[in-house]
C-alpha positions as CSV (number, residue, x, y, z in Angstrom):
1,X,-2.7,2.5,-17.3
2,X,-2.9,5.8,-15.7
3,X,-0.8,8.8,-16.4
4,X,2.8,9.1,-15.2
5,X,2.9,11.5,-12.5
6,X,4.1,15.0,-12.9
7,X,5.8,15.4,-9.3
8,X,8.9,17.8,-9.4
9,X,11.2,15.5,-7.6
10,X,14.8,14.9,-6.1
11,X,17.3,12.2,-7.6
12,X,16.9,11.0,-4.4
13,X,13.4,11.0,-3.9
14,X,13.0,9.7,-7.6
15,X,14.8,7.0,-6.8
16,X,12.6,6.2,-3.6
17,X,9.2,6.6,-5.9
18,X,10.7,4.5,-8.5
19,X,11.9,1.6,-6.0
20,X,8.3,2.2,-4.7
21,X,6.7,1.6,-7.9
22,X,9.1,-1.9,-8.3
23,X,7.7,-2.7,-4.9
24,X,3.7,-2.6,-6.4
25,X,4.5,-4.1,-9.9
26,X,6.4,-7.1,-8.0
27,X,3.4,-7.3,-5.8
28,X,0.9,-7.1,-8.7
29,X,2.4,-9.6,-10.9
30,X,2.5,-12.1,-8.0
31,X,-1.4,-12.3,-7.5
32,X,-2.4,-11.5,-10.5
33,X,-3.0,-7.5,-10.0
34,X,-3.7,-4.9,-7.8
35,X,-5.6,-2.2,-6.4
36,X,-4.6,0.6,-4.1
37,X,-5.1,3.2,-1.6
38,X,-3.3,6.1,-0.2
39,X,-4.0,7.6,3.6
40,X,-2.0,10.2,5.2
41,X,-0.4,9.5,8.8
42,X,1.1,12.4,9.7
43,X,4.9,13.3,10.1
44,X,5.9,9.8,9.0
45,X,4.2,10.2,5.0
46,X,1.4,8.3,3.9
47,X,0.4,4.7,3.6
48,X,-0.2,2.9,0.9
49,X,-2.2,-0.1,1.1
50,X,-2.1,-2.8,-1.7
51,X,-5.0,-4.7,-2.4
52,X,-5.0,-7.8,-4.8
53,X,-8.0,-10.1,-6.4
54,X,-6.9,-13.4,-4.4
55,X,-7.5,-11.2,-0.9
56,X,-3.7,-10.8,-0.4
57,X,-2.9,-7.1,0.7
58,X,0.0,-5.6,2.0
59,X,1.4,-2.3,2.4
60,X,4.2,0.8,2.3
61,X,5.0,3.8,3.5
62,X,6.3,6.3,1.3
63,X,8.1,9.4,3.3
64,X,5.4,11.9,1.9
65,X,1.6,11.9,0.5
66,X,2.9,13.7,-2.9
67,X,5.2,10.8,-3.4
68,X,3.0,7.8,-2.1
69,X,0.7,9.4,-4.9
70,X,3.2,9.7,-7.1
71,X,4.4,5.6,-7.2
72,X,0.6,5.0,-7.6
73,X,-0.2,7.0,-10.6
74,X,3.7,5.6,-12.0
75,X,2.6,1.9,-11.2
76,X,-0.4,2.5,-12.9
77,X,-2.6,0.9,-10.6
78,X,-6.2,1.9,-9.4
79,X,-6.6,3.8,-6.4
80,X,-9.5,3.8,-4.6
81,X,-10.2,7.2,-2.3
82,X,-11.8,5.1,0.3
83,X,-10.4,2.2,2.3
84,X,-14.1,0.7,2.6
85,X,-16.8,-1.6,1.0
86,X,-16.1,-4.0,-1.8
87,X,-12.9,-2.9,-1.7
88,X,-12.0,-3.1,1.9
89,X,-14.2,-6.5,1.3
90,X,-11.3,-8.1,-0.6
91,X,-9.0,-8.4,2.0
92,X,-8.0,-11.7,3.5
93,X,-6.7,-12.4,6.9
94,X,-5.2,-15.4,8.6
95,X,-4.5,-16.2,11.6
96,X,-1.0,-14.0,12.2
97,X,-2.9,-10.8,11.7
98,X,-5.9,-12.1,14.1
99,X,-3.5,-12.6,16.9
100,X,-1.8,-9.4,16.5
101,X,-5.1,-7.6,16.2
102,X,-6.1,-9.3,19.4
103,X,-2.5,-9.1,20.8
104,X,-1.8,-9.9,24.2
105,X,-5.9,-11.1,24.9
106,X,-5.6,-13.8,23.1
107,X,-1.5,-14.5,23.9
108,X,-0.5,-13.4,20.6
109,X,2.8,-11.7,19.9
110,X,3.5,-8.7,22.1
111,X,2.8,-5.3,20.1
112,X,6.7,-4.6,20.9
């Protein structure tokens, strides 16, 4: 399990990181585990992409980088720098996610 994190916090923003770390335990114990990684997306905070053995993924958005990092290290879950190869790899998609990625070519759901 990887250190606790050492992220000078708010009550507020403590409980946001902890309710973040809930979030990735519930997911982990539902397919049996998971990996993770954090990318920055500007103003809104940084992503944090949940991948799991079975090819189940998901993800959250924490309101900052520091705290996205922060659930991570407190969830004690791997995170991998890179969203690519074997790990990237893992993930499964069906057919909701094709016809958004293919949106209105395909007459999926509208990006709206």
């Amino acid at each position: 399990m990887a250190e606790e994190s050492t992220l000078e916090q708010t009550p507020r923003e403590a409980r946001r990181t902890a309710r973040l770390v809930r979030q990735i335990d519930a997911f982990g114990k539902k397919h049996g585990g998971v990996e993770a990684n954090v990318a920055y997306i500007g103003e809104r905070g940084a992503r944090i992409v949940l991948v799991a053995p079975d090819g189940a993924w998901g993800d959250l958005v924490a309101p900052s980088y520091a705290m996205a990092r922060a659930a991570v290290a407190d969830a004690g879950v791997t995170v991998h720098e890179d969203f690519d190869g074997e790990f990237a790899g893992r993930v499964r998609t069906g057919p909701y996610e094709w016809t958004r990625m293919a949106g209105m070519q395909l007459g999926g759901p509208a990006n709206t």
